[in-house]
C-alpha atoms as a printed R data frame, in Angstrom:
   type eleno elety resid chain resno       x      y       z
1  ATOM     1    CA   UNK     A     1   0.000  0.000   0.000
2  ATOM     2    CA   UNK     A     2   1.387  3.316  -1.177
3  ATOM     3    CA   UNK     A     3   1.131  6.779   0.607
4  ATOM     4    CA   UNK     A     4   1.142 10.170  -0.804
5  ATOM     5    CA   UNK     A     5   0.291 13.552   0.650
6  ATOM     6    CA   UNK     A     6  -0.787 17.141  -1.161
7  ATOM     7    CA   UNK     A     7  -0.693 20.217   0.704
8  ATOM     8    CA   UNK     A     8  -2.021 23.757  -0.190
9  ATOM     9    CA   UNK     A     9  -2.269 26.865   1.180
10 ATOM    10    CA   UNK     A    10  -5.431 27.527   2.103
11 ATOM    11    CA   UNK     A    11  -7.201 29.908   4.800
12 ATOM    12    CA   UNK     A    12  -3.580 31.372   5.356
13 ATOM    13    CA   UNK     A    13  -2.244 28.171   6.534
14 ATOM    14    CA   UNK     A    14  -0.921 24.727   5.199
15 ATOM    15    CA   UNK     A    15  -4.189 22.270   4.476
16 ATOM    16    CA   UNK     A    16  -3.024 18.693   3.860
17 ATOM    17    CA   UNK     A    17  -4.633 15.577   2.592
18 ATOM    18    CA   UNK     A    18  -3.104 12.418   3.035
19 ATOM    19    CA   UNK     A    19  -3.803  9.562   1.358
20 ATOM    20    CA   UNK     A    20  -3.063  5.469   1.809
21 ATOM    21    CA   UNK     A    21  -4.404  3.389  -0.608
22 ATOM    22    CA   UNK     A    22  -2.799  0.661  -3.875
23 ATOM    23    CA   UNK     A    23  -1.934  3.191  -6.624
24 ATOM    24    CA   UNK     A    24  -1.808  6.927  -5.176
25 ATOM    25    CA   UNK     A    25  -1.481  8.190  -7.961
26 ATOM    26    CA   UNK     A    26  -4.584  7.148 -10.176
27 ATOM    27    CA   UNK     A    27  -6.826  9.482 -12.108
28 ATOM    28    CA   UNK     A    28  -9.343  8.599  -9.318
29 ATOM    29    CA   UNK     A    29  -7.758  9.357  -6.487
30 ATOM    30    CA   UNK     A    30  -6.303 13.171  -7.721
31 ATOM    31    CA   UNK     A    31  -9.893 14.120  -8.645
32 ATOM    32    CA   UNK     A    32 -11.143 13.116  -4.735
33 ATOM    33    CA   UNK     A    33  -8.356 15.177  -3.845
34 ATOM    34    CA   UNK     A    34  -8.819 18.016  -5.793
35 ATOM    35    CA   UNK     A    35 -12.743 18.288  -4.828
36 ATOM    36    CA   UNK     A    36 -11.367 18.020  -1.707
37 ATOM    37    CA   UNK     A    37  -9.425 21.267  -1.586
38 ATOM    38    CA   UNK     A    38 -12.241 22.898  -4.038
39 ATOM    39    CA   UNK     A    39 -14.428 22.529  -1.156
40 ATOM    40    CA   UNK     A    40 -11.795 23.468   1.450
41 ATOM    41    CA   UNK     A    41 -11.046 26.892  -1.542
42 ATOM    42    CA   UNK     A    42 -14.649 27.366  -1.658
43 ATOM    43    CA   UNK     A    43 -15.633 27.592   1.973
44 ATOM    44    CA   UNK     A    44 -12.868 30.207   2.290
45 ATOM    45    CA   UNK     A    45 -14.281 32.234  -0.507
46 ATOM    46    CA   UNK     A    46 -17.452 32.228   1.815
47 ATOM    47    CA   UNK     A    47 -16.282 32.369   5.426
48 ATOM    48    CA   UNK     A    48 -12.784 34.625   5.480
49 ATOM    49    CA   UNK     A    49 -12.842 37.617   7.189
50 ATOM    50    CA   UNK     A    50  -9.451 38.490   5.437
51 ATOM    51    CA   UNK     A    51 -10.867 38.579   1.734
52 ATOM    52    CA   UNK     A    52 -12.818 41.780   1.114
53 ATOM    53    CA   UNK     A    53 -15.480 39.505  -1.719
54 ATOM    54    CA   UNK     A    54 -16.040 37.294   0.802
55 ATOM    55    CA   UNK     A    55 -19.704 37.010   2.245
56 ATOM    56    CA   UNK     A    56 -18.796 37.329   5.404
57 ATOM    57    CA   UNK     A    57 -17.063 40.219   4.760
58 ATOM    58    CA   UNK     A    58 -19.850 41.305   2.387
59 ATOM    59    CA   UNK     A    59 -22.416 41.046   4.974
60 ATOM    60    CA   UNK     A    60 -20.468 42.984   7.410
61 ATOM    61    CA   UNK     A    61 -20.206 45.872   5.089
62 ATOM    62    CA   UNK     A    62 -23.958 45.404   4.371
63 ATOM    63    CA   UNK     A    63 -23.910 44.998   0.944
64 ATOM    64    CA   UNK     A    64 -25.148 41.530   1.287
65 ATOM    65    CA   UNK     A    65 -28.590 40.184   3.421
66 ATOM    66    CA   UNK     A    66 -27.835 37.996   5.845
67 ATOM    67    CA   UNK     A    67 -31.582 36.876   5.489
68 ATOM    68    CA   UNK     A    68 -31.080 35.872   2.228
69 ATOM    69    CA   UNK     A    69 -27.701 33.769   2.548
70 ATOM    70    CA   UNK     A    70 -25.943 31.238  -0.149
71 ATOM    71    CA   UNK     A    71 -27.030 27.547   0.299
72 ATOM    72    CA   UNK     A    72 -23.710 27.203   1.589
73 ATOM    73    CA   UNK     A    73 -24.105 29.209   4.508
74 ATOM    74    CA   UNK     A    74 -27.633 28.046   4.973
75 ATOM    75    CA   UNK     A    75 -25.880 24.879   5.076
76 ATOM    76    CA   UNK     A    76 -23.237 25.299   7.326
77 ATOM    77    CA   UNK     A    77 -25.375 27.797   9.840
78 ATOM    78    CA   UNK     A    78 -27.923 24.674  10.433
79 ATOM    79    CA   UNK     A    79 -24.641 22.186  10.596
80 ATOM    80    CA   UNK     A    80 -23.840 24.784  13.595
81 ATOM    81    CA   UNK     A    81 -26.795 24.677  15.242
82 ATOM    82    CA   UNK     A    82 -27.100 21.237  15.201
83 ATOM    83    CA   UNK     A    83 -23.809 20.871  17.013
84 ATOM    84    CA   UNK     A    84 -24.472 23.539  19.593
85 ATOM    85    CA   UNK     A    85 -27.944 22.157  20.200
């Protein structure tokens, strides 16, 4: 079994996915890893309070309603709730 690891930087700090599996390096396996860090790239697009187009940063300025969020943060607000709950 065959390891490999990628790492990007991501939120302002190193993001790693590590993988274990027969052939690390199949056509498969990069595009589960890619999603991966489109999801991690994506969530930062949404969430950073460093990035002035970010909708958090957006909403702050109130130039976007936080009644009317992305299905992303709908998403992730009812993910929080859940947890806190």
């Amino acid at each position: 079994m065959s390891r490999r690891a990628w790492v990007r930087q991501i939120m302002g700090m190193p993001i790693s996915i590590h993988v274990r599996a027969g052939d690390v390096d199949s056509p498969l396996i990069a595009r589960g890893v890619q999603a991966a860090f489109d999801i991690i790239d994506h969530a930062d697009r949404l969430f950073s309070t460093y990035k002035q187009d970010s909708e958090v940063s957006r909403i702050r300025r109130g130039e976007l309603d936080p009644v009317r969020p992305t299905r992303w943060s709908r998403r992730s607000s009812r993910c929080a709730t859940k947890r806190v709950s």
